[in-house]
C-alpha positions in Angstrom: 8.5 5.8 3.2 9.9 8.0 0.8 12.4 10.5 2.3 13.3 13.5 -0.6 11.5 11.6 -3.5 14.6 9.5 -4.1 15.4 6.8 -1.6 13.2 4.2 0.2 13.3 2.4 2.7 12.3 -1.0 2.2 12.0 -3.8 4.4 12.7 -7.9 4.0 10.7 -10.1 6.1 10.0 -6.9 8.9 13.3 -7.8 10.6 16.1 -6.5 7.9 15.7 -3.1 6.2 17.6 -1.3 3.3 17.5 2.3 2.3 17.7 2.4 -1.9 18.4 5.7 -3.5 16.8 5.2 -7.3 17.0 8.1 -9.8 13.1 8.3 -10.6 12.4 8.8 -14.4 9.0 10.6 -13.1 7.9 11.3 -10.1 4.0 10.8 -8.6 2.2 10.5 -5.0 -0.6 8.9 -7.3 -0.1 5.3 -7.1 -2.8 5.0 -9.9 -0.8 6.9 -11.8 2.4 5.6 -11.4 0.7 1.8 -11.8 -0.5 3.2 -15.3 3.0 4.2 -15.9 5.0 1.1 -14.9 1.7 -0.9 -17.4 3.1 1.7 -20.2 6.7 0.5 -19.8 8.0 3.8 -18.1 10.3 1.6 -15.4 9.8 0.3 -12.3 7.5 1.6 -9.2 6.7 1.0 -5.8 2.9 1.0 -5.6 0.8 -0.9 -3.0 0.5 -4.7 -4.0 -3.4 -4.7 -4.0 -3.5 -2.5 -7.1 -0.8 -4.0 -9.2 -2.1 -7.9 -8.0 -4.4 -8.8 -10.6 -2.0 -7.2 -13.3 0.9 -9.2 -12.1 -1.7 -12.8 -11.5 -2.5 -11.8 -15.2 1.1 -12.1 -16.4 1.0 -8.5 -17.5 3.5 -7.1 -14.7 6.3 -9.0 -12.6 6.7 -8.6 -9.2 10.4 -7.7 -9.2 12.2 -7.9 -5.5 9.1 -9.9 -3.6 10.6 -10.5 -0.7 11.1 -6.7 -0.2 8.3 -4.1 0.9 7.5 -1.0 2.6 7.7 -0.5 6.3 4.4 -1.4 7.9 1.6 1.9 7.8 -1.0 1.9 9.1 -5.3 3.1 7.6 -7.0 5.1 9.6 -11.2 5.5 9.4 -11.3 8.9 10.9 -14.3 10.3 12.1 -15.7 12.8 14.9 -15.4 11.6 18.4 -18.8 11.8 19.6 -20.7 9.7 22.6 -23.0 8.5 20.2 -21.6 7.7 16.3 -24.4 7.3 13.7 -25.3 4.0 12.9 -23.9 4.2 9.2 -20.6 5.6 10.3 -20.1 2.2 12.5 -21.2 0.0 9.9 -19.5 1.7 7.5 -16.2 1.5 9.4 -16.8 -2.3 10.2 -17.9 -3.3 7.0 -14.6 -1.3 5.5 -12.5 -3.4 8.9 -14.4 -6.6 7.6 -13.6 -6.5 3.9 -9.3 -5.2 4.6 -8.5 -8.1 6.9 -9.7 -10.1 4.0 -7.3 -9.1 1.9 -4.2 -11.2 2.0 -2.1 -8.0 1.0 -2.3 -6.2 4.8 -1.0 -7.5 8.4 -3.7 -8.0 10.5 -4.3 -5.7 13.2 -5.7 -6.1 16.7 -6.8 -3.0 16.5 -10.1 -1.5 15.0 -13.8 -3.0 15.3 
């Protein structure tokens, strides 16, 4: 969670949790972006582990502070409430629930389809 754009709050382990206060070279809500810019050398960034993992399996980042992360958040497939949802929109949303727990990078959820 990023309070003012300069500390974090980062968790260890989803019991122990440190706030860090970092002065930011640049500054982006695009974690493409900022992904591109920690590749270029600009620093160091917090961006969410499923973009960076194949750059860091590859050797071409480090994962620096593992053990440390964000606070849990949580996706949301939003869509109109309606007695009867479209066929597409369900399979859509459980085909999109299918393929995220199967990522090892999220906690699973009870909730959802």
């Amino acid at each position: 969670m990023v309070t003012d754009g300069e500390r974090f709050l980062l968790t260890k382990d989803g019991v122990e949790s440190i706030e860090v206060t970092v002065k930011p070279a640049i500054r982006s809500d695009n974690s493409v972006f900022t992904g591109e810019a920690i590749l270029a050398g600009v620093g160091i960034g917090l961006v969410h582990e499923l973009l960076l993992k194949p750059l860091v399996s590859s050797g071409a980042l480090e994962h620096v502070l593992p053990e440390w992360r964000y606070p849990p958040q949580e996706l949301h497939a939003v869509y109109p409430s309606n007695r009867h949802i479209p066929h597409k929109v369900r399979v859509f949303v459980e085909g999109l629930a299918r393929y995220l727990r199967g990522l090892d990078v999220f906690a699973s959820s009870t909730a959802g389809p």
